[in-house]
C-alpha positions in Angstrom: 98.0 157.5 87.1 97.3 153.7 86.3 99.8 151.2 86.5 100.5 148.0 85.1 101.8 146.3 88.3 101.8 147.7 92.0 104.1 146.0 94.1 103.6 146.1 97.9 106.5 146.1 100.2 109.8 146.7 99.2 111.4 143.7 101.4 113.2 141.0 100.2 110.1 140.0 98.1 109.5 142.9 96.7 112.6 144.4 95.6 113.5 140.5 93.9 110.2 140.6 92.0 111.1 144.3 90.7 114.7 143.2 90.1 113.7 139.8 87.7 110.9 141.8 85.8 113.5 144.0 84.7 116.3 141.2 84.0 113.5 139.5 82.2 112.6 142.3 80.4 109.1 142.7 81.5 108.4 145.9 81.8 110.3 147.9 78.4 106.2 149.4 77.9 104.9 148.6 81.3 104.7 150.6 84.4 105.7 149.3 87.7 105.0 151.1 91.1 106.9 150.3 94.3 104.9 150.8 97.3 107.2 150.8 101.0 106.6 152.7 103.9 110.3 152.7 104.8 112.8 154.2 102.1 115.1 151.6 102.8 118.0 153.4 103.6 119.5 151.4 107.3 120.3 147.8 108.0 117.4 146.5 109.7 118.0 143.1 108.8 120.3 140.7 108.2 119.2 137.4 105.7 121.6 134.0 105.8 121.1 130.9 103.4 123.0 128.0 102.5 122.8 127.0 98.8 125.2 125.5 96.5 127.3 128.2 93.8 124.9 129.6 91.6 124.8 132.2 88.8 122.6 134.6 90.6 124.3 134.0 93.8 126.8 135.3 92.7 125.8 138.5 91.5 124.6 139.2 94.9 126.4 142.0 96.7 127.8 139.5 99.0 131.1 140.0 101.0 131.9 136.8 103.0 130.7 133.0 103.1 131.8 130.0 104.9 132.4 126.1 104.1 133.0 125.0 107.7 130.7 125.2 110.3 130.0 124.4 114.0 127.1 122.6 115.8 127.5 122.0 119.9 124.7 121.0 122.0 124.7 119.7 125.9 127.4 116.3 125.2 128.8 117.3 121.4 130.8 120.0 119.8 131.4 119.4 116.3 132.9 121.1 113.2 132.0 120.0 109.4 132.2 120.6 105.8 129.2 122.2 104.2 130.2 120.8 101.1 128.9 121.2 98.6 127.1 123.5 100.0 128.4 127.3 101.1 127.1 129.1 103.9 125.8 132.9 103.0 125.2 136.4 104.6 123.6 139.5 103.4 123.1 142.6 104.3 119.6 144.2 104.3 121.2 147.3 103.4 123.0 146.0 100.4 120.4 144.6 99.1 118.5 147.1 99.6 121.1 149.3 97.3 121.8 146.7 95.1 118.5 146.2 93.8 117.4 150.4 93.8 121.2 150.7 92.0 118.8 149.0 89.0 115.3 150.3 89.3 116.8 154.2 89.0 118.1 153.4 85.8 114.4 152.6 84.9 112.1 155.6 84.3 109.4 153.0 84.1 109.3 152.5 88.1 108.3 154.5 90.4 109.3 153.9 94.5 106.3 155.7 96.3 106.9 156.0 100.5 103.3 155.3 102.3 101.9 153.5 104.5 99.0 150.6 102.5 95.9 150.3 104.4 94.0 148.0 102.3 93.3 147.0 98.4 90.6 146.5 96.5 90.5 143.8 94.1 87.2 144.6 92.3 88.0 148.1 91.5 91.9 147.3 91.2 93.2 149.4 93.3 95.4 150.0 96.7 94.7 152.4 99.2 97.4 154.3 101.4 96.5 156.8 103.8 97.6 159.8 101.4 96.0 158.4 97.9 94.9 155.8 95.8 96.3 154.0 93.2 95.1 151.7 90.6 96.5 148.8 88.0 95.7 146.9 84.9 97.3 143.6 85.5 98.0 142.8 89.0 99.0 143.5 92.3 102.1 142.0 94.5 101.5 142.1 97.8 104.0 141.0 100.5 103.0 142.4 103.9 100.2 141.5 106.3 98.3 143.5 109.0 97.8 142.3 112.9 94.6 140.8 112.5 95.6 138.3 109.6 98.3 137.4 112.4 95.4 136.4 115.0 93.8 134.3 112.5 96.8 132.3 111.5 97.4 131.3 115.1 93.8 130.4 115.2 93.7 128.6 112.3 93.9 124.9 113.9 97.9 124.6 112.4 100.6 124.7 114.0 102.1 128.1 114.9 105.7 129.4 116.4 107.9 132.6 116.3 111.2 132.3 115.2 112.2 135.3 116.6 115.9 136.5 117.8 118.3 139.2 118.6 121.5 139.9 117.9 124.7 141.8 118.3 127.9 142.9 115.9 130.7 143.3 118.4 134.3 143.8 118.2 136.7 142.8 120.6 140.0 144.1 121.7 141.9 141.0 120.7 141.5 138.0 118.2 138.8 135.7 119.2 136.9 133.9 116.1 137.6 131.8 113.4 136.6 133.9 109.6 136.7 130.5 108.3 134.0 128.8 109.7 130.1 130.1 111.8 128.7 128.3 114.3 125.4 126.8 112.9 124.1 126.6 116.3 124.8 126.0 119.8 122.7 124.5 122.4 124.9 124.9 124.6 122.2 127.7 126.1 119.2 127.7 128.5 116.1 125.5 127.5 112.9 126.8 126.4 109.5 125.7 127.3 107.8 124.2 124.0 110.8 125.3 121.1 114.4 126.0 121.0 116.7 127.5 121.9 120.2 128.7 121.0 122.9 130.9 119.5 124.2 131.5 116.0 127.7 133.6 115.4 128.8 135.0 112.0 132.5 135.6 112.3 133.6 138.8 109.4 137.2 138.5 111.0 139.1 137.7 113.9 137.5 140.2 116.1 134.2 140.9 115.0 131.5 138.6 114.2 127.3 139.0 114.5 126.2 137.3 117.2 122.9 136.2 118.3 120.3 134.6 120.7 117.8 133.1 118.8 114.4 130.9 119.8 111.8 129.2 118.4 109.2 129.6 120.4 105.1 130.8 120.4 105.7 133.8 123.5 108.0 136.8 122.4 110.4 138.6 124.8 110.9 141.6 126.3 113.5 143.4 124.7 115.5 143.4 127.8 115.3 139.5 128.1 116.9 139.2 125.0 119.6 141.3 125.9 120.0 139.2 129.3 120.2 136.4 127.3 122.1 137.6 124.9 124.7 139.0 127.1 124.8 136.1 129.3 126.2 133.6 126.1 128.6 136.3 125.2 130.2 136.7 129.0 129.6 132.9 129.9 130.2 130.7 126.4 132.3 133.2 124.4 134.1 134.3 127.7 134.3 137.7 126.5 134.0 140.6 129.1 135.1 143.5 127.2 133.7 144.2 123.6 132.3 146.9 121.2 128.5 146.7 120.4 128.6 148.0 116.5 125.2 147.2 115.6 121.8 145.6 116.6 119.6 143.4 115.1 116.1 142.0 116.1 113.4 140.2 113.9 110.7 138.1 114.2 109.1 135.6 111.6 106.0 133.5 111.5 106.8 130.1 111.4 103.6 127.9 110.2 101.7 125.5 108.3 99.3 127.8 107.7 98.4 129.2 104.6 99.0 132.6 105.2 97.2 134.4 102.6 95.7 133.0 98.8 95.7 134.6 95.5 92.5 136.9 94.7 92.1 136.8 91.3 94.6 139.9 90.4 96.1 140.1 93.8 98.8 138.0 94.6 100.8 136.9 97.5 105.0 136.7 97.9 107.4 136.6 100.4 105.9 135.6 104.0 102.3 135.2 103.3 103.0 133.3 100.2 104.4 130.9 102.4 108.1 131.0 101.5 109.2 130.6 105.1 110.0 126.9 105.9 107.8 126.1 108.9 110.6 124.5 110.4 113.7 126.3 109.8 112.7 129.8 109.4 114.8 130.3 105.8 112.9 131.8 103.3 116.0 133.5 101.1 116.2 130.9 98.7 112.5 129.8 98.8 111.9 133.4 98.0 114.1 133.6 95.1 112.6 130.4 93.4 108.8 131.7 94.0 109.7 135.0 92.3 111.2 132.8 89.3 107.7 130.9 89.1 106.2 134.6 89.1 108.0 135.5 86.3 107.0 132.4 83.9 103.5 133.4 84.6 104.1 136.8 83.5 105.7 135.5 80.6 103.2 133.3 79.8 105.3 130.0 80.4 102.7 129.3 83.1 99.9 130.3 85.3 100.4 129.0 88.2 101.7 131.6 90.9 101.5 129.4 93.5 105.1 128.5 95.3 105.8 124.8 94.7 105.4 123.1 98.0 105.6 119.5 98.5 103.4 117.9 100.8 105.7 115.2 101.8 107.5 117.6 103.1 105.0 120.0 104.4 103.8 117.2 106.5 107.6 116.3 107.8 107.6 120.7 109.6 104.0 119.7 110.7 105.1 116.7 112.4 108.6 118.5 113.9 106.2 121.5 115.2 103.7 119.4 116.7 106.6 118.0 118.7 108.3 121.0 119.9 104.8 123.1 120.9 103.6 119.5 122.5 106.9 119.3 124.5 107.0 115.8 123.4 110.8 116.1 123.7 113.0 119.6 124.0 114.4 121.0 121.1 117.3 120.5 122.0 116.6 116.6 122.6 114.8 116.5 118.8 117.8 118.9 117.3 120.9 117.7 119.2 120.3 113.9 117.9 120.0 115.4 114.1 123.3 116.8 114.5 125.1 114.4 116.0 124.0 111.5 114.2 123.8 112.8 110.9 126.4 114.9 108.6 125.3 118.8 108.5 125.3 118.8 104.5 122.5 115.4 104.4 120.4 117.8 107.1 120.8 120.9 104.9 120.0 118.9 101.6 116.9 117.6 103.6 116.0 120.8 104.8 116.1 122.2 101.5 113.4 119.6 100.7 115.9 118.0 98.0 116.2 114.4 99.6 114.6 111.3 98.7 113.0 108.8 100.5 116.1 106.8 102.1 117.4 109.7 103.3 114.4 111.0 104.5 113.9 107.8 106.4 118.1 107.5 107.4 117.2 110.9 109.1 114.0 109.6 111.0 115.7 106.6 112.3 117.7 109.3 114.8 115.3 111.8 116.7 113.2 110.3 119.6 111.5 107.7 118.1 108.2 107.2 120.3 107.7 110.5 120.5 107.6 111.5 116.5 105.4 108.2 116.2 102.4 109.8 118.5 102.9 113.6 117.1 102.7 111.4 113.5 99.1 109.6 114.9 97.9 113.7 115.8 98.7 115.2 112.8 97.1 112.3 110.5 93.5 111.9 112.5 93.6 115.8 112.8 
């Protein structure tokens, strides 16, 4: 059978372009085929985002956010307003249901569970280890293999992990705050050439999702993370005795790369699109906002699938990673004078590339100086 549109990978990518084709109607006579090679049926990730209230926000199956949040590092421990800004957490399994909830009320889509070895953009088609299947109009693709991996770290840009792990534990007795997260805490072990520190999501007073998270270009042995990990629970928290209810681990490319281009009727989302901020990590609401530009295409409104990238910005991660992997200064040197001399809500609006020049430059005037001047000299002869 031939298809109209082959999605593949049914991660957050995937499932959001399948969800706004049908709330925008685009497929009442198309066909749409969902290609995963997991059926999507455990939690195996988690995805957090600030954002102001919106409409599709709040349809989200989301069960908690936060306005207050907590930032320490080696001489500082404070605790801010998000405002206007609220703090979110999702699920990968409710998302997961959420979105399927709507494609099985769709004949029209089809969720097929293989395994993609390649595509084939001359003869449109995509080929998994069982079959082949082939489309009219074009192809979504959202996943990458090892070797396109190799070649990104080679490609003469900069190139990190962001890569963590992460417990949700229950204690025996009340011991966080609901009302507020902490953002991040420094307040950890150094790394060589990145950063370093932990991030806790507090559901109630005894249970939260906690985790050890780095920035850094060499992974970890699973049972470093779980030193580490353990050591900030027993040491920080002070917690001896808990309940281990769940485990999360992830890794995610962080890069000025570009990961992967559009071939004529195969194009990139999620990831290789490049809706991961080099410098954060956060791709949620990137994501979302490439997946609406999809959608004008399709709908003729525009034809440009491209995610809108600005190259002010662009250079600003370029300069931040050439710093970190450079060890210019620590990250906790570059990330402990943001927070401390700057309100979180400025530094999310600026992460969310939404500032203007003053306040780009009010920023600036507070990490290590010297040090952003010279990785500013490399990345503009390079």
């Amino acid at each position: 059978m031939k298809y109209d549109y082959i999605i593949g990978g049914a991660g957050l990518a995937g499932l959001t372009l399948a969800w706004q084709m049908i709330e925008s109607k685009l497929l009442e006579n198309k066909q749409l085929l969902l290609i995963d090679a997991d059926s999507k049926q455990s939690n195996d990730r988690t995805w957090s985002f600030w954002s102001e209230p919106k409409i599709w926000i709040t349809d989200l199956p989301i069960k908690q956010s936060w306005d207050r949040a907590i930032v320490r590092g080696k001489d500082f421990d404070l605790t801010q307003s998000l405002s206007p800004y609220r703090y979110y957490n999702i699920r990968g399994i409710d998302y997961y249901q959420f979105v399927f909830n709507k494609l099985n009320k769709h004949p029209q889509i089809t969720f097929i569970q293989e395994v993609i070895v390649s595509e084939d953009e001359e003869n449109k088609c995509v080929h998994t280890e069982k079959t082949s299947f082939y489309y009219d109009s074009y192809f979504f693709k959202s996943y990458f293999f090892p070797d396109q991996l190799k070649l990104m770290n080679r490609s003469g840009k900069h190139f990190i992990w962001q890569h963590f792990y992460g417990w949700k534990i229950q204690t025996d007795h009340a011991v966080f705050n609901p009302s507020e997260i902490t953002y991040m805490d420094m307040q950890v072990p150094e790394v060589k050439g990145g950063l370093s520190f932990a991030y806790i999501l507090p559901t109630s007073e005894d249970q939260a999702l906690v985790e050890f998270t780095l920035f850094s270009a060499d992974l970890w042995t699973k049972e470093e993370y779980e030193t580490a990990l353990k050591n900030y629970i027993h040491q920080n928290l002070g917690l001896q005795d808990f309940k281990v209810l769940d485990e999360e681990f992830n890794k995610i490319p962080m890069t000025t790369a570009i990961l992967s281009k559009r071939n004529k009727s195969i194009v990139p989302i999620g990831t290789i699109a490049g809706t991961v901020k080099p410098s954060t990590g956060y791709s949620f609401v990137r994501n979302f906002y490439h997946i609406q530009q999809i959608i004008k295409v399709l709908e003729g409104k525009s034809n440009n699938f491209d995610i809108k990238s600005s190259s002010r910005f662009r250079f600003y991660d370029e300069v931040l990673l050439n710093v970190l992997i450079t060890e210019k200064r620590t990250g906790h040197e570059v990330f402990g004078n943001l927070y401390k001399k700057n309100k979180l809500p400025l530094l999310l609006k600026f992460l969310n590339e939404d500032t203007n020049l003053l306040e780009d430059l009010k920023i600036m005037n507070t990490v290590p100086k010297w040090s952003f001047i010279n990785a500013v000299a490399e990345e503009v002869i390079s």
